[in-house]
PyMOL Python script that loads the backbone (N, CA, C, O; Angstrom):
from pymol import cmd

cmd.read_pdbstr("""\
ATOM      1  N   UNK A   1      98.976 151.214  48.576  1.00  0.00           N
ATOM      2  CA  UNK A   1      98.126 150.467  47.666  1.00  0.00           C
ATOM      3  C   UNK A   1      97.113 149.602  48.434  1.00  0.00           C
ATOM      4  O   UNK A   1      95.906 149.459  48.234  1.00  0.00           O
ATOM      5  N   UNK A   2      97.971 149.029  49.424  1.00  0.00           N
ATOM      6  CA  UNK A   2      96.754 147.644  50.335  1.00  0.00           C
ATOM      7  C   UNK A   2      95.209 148.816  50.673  1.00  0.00           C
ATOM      8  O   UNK A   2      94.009 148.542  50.625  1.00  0.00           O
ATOM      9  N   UNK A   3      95.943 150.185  51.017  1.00  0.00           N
ATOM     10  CA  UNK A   3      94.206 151.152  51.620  1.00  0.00           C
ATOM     11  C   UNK A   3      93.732 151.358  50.466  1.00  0.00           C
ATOM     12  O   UNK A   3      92.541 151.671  50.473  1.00  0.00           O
ATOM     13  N   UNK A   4      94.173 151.304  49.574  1.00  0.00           N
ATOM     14  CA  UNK A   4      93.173 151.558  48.138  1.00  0.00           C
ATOM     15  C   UNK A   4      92.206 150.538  48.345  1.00  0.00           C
ATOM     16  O   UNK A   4      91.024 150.807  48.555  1.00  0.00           O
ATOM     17  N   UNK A   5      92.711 149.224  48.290  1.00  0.00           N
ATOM     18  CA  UNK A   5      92.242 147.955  48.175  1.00  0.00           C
ATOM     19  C   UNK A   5      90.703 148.032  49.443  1.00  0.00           C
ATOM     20  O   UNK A   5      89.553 147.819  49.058  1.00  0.00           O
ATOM     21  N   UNK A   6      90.963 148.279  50.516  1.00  0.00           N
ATOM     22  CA  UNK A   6      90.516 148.525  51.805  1.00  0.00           C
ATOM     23  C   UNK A   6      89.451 149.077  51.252  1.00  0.00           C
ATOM     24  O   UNK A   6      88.331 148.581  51.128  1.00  0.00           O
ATOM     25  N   UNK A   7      89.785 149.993  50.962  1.00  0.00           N
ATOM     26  CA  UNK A   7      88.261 151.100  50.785  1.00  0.00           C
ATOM     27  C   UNK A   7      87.758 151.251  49.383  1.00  0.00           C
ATOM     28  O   UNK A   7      86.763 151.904  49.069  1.00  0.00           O
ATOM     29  N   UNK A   8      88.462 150.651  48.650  1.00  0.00           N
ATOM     30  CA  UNK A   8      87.679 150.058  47.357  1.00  0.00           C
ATOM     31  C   UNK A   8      86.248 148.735  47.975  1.00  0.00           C
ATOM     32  O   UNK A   8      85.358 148.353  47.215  1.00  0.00           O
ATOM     33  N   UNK A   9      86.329 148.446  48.888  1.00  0.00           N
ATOM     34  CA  UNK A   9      85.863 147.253  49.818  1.00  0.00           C
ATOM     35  C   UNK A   9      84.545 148.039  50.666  1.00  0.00           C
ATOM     36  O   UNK A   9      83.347 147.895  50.424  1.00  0.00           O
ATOM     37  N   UNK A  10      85.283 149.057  51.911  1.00  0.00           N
ATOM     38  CA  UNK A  10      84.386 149.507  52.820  1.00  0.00           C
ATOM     39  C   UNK A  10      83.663 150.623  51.919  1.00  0.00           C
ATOM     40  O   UNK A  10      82.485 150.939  52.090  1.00  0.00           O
ATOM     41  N   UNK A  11      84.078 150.900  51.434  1.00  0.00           N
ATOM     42  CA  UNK A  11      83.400 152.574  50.785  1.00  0.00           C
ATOM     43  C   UNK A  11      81.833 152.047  49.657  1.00  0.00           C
ATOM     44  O   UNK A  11      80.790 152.694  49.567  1.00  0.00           O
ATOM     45  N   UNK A  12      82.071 151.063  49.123  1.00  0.00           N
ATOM     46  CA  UNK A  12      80.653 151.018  48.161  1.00  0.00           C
ATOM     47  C   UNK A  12      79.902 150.193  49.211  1.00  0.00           C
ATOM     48  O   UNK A  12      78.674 150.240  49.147  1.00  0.00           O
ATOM     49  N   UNK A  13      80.491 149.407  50.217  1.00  0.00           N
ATOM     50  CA  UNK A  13      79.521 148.951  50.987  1.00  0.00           C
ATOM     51  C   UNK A  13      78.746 149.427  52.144  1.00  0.00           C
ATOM     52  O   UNK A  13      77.719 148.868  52.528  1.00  0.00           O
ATOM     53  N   UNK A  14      79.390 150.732  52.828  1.00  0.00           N
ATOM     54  CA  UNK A  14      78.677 151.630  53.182  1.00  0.00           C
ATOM     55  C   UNK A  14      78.011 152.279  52.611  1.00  0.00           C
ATOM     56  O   UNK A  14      77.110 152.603  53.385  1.00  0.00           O
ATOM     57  N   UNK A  15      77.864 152.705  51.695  1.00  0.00           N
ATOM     58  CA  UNK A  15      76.909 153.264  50.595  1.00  0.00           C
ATOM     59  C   UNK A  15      75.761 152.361  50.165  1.00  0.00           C
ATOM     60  O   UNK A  15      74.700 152.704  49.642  1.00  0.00           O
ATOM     61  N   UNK A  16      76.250 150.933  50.542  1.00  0.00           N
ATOM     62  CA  UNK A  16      74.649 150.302  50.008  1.00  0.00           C
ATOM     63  C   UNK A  16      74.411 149.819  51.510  1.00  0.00           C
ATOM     64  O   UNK A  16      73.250 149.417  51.431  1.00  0.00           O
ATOM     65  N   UNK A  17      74.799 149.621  52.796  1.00  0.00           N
ATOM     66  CA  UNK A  17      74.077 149.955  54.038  1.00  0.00           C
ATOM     67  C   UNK A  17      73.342 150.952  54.184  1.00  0.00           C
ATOM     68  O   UNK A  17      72.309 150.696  54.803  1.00  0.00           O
ATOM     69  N   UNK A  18      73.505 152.364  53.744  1.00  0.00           N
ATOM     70  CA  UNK A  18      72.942 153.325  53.986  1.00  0.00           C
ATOM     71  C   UNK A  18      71.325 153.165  53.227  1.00  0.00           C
ATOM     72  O   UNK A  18      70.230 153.536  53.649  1.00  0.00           O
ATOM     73  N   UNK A  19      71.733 152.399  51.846  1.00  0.00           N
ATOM     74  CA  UNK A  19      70.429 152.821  51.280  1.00  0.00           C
ATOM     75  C   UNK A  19      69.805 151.196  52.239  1.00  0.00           C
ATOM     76  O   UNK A  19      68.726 151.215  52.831  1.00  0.00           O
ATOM     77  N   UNK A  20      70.103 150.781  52.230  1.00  0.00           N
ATOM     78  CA  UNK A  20      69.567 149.270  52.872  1.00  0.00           C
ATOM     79  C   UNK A  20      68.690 149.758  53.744  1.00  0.00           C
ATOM     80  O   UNK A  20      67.471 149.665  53.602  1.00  0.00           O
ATOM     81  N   UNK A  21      69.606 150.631  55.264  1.00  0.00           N
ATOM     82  CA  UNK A  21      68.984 150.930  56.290  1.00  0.00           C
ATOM     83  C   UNK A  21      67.826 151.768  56.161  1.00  0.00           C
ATOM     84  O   UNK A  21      67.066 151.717  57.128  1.00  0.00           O
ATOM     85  N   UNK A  22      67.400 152.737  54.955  1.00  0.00           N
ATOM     86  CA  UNK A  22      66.757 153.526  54.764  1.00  0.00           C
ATOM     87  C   UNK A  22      65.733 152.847  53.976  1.00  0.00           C
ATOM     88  O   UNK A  22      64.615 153.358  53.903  1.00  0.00           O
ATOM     89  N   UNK A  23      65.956 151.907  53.465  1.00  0.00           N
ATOM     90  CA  UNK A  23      64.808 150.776  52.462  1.00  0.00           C
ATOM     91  C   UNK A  23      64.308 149.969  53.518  1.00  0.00           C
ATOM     92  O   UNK A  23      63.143 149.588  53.411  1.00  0.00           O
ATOM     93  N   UNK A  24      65.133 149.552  54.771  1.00  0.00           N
ATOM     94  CA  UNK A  24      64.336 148.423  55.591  1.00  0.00           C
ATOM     95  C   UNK A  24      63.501 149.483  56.770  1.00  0.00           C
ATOM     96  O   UNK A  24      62.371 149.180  57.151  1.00  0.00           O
ATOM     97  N   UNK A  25      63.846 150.097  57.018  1.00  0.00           N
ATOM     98  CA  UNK A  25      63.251 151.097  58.017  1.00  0.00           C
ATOM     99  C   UNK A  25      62.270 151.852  57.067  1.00  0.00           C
ATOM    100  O   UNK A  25      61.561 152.592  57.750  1.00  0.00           O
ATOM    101  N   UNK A  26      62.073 151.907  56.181  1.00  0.00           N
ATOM    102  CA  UNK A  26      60.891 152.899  55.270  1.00  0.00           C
ATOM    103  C   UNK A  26      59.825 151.950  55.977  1.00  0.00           C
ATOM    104  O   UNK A  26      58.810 152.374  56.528  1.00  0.00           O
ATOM    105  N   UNK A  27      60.195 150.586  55.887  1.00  0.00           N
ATOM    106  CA  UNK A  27      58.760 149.906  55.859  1.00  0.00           C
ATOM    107  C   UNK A  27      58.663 148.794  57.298  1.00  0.00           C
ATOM    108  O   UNK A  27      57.666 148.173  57.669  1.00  0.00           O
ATOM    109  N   UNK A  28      59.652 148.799  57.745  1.00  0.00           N
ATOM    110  CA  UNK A  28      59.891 148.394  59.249  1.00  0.00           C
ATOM    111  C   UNK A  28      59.765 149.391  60.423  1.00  0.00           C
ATOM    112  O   UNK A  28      60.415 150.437  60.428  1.00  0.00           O
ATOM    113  N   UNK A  29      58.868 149.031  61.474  1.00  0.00           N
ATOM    114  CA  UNK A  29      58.902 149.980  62.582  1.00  0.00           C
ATOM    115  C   UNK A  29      60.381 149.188  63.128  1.00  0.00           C
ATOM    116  O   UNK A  29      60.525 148.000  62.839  1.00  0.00           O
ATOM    117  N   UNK A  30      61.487 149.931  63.948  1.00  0.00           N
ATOM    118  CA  UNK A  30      62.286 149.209  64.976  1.00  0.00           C
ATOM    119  C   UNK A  30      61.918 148.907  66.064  1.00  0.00           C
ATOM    120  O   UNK A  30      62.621 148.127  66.707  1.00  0.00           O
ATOM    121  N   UNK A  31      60.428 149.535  66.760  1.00  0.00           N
ATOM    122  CA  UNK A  31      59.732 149.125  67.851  1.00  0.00           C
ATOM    123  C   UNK A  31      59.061 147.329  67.781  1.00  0.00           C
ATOM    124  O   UNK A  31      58.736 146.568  68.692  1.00  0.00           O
ATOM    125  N   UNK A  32      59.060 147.164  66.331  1.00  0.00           N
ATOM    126  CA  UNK A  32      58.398 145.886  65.734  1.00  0.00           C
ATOM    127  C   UNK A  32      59.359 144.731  65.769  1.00  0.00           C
ATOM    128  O   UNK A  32      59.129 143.524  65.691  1.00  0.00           O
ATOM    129  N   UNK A  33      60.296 145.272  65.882  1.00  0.00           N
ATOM    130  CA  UNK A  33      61.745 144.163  65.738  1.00  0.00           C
ATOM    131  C   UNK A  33      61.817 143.528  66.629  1.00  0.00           C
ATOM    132  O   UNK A  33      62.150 144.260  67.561  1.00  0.00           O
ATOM    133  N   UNK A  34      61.645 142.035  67.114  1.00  0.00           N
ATOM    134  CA  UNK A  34      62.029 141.408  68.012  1.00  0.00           C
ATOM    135  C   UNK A  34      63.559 140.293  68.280  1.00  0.00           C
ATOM    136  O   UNK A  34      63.591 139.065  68.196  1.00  0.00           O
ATOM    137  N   UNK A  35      64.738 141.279  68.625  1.00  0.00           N
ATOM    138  CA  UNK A  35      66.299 141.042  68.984  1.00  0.00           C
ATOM    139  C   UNK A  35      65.957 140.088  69.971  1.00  0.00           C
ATOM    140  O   UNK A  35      65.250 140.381  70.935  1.00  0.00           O
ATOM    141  N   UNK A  36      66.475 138.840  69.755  1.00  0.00           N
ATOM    142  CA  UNK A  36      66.880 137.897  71.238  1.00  0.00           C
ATOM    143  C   UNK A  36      67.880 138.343  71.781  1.00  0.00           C
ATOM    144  O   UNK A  36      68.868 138.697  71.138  1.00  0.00           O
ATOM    145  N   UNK A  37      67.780 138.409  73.251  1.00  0.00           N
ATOM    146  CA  UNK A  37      68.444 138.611  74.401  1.00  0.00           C
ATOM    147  C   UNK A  37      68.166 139.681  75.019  1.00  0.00           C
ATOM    148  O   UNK A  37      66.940 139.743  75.104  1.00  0.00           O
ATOM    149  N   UNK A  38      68.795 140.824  75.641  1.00  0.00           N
ATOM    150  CA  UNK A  38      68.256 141.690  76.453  1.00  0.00           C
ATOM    151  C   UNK A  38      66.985 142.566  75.404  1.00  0.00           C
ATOM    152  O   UNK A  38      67.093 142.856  74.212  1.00  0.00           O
ATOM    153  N   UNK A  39      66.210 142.742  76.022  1.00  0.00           N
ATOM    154  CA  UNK A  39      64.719 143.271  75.442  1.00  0.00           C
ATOM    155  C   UNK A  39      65.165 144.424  76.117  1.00  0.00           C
ATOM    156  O   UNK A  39      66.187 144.566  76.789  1.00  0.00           O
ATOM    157  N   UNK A  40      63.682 145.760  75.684  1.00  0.00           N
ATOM    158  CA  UNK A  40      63.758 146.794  75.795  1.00  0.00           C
ATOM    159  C   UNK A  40      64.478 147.717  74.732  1.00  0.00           C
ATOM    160  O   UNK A  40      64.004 148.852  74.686  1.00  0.00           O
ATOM    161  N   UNK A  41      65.570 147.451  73.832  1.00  0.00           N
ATOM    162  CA  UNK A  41      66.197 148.277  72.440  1.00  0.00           C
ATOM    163  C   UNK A  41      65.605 149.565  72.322  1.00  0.00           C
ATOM    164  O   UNK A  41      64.376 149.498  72.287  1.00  0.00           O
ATOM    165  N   UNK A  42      66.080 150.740  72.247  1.00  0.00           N
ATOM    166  CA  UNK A  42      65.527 152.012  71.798  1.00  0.00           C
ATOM    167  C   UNK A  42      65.617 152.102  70.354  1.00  0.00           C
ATOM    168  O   UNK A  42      66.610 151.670  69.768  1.00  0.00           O
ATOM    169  N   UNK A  43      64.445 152.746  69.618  1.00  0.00           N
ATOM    170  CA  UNK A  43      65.150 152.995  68.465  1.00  0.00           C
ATOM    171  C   UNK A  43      66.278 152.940  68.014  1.00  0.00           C
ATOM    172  O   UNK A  43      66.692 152.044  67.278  1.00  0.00           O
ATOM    173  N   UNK A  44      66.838 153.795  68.364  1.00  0.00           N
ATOM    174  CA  UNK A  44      68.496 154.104  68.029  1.00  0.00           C
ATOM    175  C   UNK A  44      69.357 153.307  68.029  1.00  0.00           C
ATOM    176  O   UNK A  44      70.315 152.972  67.332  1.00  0.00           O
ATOM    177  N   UNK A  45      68.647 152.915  69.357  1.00  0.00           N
ATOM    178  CA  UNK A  45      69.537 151.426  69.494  1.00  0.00           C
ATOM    179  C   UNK A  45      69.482 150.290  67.934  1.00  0.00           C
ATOM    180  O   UNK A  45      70.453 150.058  67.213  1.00  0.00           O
ATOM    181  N   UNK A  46      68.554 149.931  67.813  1.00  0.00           N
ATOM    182  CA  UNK A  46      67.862 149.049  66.856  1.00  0.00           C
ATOM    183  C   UNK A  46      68.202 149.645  65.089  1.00  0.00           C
ATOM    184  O   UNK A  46      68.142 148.960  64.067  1.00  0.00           O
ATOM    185  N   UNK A  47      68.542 151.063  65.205  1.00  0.00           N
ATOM    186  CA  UNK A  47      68.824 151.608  63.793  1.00  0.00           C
ATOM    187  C   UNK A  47      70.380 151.181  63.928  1.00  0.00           C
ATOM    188  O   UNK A  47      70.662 150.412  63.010  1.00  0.00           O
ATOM    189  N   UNK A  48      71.325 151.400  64.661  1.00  0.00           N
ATOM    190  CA  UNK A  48      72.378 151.373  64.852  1.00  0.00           C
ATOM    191  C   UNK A  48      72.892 149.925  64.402  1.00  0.00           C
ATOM    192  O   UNK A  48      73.595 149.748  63.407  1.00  0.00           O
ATOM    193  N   UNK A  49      72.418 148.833  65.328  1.00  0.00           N
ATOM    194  CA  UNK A  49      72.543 147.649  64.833  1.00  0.00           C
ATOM    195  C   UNK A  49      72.327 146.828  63.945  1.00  0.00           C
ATOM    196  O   UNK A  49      72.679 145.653  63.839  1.00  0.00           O
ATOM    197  N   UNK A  50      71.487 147.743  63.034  1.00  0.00           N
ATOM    198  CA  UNK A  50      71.093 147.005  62.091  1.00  0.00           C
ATOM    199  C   UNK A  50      71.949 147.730  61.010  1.00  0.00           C
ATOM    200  O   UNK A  50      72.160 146.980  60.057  1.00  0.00           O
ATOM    201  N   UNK A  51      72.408 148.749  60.898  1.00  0.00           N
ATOM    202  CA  UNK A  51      73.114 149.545  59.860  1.00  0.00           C
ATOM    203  C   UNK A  51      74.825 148.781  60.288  1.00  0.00           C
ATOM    204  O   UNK A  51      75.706 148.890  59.435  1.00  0.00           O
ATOM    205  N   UNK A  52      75.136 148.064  61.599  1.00  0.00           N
ATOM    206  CA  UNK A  52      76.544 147.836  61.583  1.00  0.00           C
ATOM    207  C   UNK A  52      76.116 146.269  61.171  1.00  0.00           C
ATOM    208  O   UNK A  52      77.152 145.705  60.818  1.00  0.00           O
ATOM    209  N   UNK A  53      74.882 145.288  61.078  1.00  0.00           N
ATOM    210  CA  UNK A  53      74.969 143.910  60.622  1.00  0.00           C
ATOM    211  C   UNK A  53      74.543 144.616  59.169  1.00  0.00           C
ATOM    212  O   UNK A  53      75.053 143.805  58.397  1.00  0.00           O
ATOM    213  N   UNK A  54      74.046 145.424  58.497  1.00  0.00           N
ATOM    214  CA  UNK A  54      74.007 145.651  57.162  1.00  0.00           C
ATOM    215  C   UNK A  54      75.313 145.989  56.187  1.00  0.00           C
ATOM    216  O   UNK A  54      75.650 145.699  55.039  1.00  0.00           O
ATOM    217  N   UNK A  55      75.883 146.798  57.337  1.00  0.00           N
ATOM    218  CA  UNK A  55      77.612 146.913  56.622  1.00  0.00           C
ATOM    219  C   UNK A  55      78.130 146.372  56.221  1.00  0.00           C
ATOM    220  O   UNK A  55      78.629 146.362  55.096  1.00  0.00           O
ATOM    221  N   UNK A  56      78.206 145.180  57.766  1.00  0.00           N
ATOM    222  CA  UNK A  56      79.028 143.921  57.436  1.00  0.00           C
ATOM    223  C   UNK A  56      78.748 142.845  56.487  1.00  0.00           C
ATOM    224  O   UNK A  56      79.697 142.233  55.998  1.00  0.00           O
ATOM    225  N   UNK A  57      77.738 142.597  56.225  1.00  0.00           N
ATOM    226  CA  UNK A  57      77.046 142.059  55.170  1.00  0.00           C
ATOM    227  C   UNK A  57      77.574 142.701  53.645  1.00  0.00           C
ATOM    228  O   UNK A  57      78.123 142.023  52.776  1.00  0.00           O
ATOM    229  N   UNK A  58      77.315 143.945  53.563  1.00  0.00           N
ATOM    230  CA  UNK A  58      77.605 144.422  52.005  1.00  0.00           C
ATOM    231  C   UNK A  58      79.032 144.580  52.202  1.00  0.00           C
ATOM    232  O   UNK A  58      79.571 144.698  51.102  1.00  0.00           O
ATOM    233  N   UNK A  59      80.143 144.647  53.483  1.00  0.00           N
ATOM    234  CA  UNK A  59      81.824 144.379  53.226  1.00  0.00           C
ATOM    235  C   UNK A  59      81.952 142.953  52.723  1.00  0.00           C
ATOM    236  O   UNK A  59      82.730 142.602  51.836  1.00  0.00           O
ATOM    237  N   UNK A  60      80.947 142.017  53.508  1.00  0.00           N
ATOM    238  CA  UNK A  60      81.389 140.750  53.036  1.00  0.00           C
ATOM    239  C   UNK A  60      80.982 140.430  51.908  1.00  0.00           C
ATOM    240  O   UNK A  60      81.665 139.588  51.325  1.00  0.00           O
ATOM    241  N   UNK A  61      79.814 140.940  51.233  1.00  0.00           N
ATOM    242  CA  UNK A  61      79.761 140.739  49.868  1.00  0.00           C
ATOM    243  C   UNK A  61      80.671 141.298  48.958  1.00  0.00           C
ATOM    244  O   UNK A  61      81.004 140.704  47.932  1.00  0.00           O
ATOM    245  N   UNK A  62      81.153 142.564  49.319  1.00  0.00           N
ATOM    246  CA  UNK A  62      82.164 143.026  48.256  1.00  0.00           C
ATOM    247  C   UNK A  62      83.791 142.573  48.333  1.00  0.00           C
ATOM    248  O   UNK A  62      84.492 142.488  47.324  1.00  0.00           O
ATOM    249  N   UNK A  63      84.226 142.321  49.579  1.00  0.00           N
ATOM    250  CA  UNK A  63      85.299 141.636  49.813  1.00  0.00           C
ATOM    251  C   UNK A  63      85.690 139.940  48.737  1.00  0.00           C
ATOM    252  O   UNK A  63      86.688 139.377  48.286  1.00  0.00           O
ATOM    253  N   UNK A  64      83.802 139.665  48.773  1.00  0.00           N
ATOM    254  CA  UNK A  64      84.100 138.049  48.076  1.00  0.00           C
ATOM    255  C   UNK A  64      84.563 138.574  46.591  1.00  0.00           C
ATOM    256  O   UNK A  64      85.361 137.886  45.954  1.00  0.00           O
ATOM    257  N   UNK A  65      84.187 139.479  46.191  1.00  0.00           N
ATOM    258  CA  UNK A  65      83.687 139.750  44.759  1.00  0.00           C
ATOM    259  C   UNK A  65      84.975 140.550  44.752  1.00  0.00           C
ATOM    260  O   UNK A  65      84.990 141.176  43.691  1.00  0.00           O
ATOM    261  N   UNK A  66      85.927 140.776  45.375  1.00  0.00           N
ATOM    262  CA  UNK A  66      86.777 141.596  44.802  1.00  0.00           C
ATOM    263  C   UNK A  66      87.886 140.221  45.080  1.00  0.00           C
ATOM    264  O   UNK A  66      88.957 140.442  44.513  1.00  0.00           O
ATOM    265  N   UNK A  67      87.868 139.181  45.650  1.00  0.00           N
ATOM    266  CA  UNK A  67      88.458 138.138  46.245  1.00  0.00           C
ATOM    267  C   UNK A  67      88.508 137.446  44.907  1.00  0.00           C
ATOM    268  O   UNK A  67      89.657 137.205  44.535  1.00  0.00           O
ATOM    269  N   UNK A  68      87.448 137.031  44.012  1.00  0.00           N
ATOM    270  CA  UNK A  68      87.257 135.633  43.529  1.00  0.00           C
ATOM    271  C   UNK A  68      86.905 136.818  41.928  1.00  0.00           C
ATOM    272  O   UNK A  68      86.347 136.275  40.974  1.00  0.00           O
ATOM    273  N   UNK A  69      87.172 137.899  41.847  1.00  0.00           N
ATOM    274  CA  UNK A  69      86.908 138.935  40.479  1.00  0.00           C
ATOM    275  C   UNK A  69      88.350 138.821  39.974  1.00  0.00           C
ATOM    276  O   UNK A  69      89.234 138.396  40.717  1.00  0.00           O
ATOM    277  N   UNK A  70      88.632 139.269  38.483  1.00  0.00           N
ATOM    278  CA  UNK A  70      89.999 139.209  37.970  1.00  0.00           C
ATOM    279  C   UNK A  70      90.571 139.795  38.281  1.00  0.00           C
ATOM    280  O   UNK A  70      90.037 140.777  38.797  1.00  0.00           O
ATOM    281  N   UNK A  71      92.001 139.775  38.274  1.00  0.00           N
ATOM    282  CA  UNK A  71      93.380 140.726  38.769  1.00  0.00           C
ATOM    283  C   UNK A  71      92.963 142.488  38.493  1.00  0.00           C
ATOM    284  O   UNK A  71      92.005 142.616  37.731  1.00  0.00           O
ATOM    285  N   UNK A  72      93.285 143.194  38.773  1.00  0.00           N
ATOM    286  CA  UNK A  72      93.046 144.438  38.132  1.00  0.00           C
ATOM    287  C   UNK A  72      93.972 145.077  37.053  1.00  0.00           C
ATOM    288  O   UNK A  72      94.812 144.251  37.412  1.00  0.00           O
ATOM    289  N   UNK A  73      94.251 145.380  36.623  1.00  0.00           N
ATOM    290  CA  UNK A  73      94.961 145.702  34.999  1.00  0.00           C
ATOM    291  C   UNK A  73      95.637 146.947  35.598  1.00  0.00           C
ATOM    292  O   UNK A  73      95.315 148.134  35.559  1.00  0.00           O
ATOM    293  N   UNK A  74      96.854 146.196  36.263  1.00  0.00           N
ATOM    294  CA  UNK A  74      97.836 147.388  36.434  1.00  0.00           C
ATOM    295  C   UNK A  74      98.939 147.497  35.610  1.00  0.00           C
ATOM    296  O   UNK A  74      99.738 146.581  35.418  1.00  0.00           O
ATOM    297  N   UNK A  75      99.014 148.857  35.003  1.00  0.00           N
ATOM    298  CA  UNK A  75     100.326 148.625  34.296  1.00  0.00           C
ATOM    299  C   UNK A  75     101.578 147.889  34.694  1.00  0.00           C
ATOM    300  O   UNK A  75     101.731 147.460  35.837  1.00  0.00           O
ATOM    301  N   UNK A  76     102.482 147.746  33.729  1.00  0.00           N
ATOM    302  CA  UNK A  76     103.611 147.050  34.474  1.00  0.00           C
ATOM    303  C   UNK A  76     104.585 147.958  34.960  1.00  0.00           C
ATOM    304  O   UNK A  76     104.626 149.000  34.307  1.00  0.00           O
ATOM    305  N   UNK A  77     105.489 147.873  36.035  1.00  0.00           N
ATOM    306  CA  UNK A  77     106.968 149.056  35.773  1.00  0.00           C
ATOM    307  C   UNK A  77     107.583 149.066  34.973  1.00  0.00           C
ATOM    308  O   UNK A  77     107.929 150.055  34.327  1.00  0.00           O
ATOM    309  N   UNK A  78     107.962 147.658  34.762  1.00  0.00           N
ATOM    310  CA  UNK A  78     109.287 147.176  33.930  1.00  0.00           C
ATOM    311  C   UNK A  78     108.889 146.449  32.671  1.00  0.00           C
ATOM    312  O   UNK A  78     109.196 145.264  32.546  1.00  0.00           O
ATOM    313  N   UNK A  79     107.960 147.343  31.358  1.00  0.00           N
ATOM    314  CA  UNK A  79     107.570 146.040  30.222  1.00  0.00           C
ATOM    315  C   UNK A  79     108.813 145.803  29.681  1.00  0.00           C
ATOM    316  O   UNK A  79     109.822 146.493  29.541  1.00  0.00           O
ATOM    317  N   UNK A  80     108.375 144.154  29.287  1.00  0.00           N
ATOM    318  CA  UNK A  80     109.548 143.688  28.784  1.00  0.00           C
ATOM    319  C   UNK A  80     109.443 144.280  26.867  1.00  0.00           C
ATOM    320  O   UNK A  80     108.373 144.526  26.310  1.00  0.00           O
ATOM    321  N   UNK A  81     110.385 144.352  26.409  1.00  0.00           N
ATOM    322  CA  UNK A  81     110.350 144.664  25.176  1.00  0.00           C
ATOM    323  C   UNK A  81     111.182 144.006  24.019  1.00  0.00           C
ATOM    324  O   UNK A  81     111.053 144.405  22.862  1.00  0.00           O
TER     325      UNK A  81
END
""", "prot")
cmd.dss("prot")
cmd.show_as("cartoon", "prot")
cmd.util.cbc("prot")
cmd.orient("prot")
């Protein structure tokens, strides 16, 4: 049950990294991006990192929202009757 929970979490938020990375890069060069600290970034480099701080961003948004959202409506085993 806890990996349900897990990837009820990672799974829609990779799915909205993906479109993220593909919405910020439509209109962002990654050559344009200026990262503090070591300079030089290749593309790839720069798509990469930005799709693993976009992840983490939409896990941590969905983590809150599944954190602070109502119980989920699981049946019971044992109703009382």
């Amino acid at each position: 049950m806890q990996s349900h929970k897990i990837m009820a979490i990672v799974w829609p938020a990779f799915l909205a990294a993906c479109l993220l990375e593909l919405l910020v890069f439509a209109l962002v060069d990654p050559q344009d991006v200026h990262i503090p600290g070591p300079s030089g970034w290749s593309r790839q480099a720069v798509y990469t990192a930005a799709f693993f701080v976009f992840w983490g961003v939409c896990m941590a948004s969905s983590a809150l929202t599944a954190l602070l959202g109502p119980p989920s409506a699981q049946p019971d085993k044992h109703p009382s009757r």
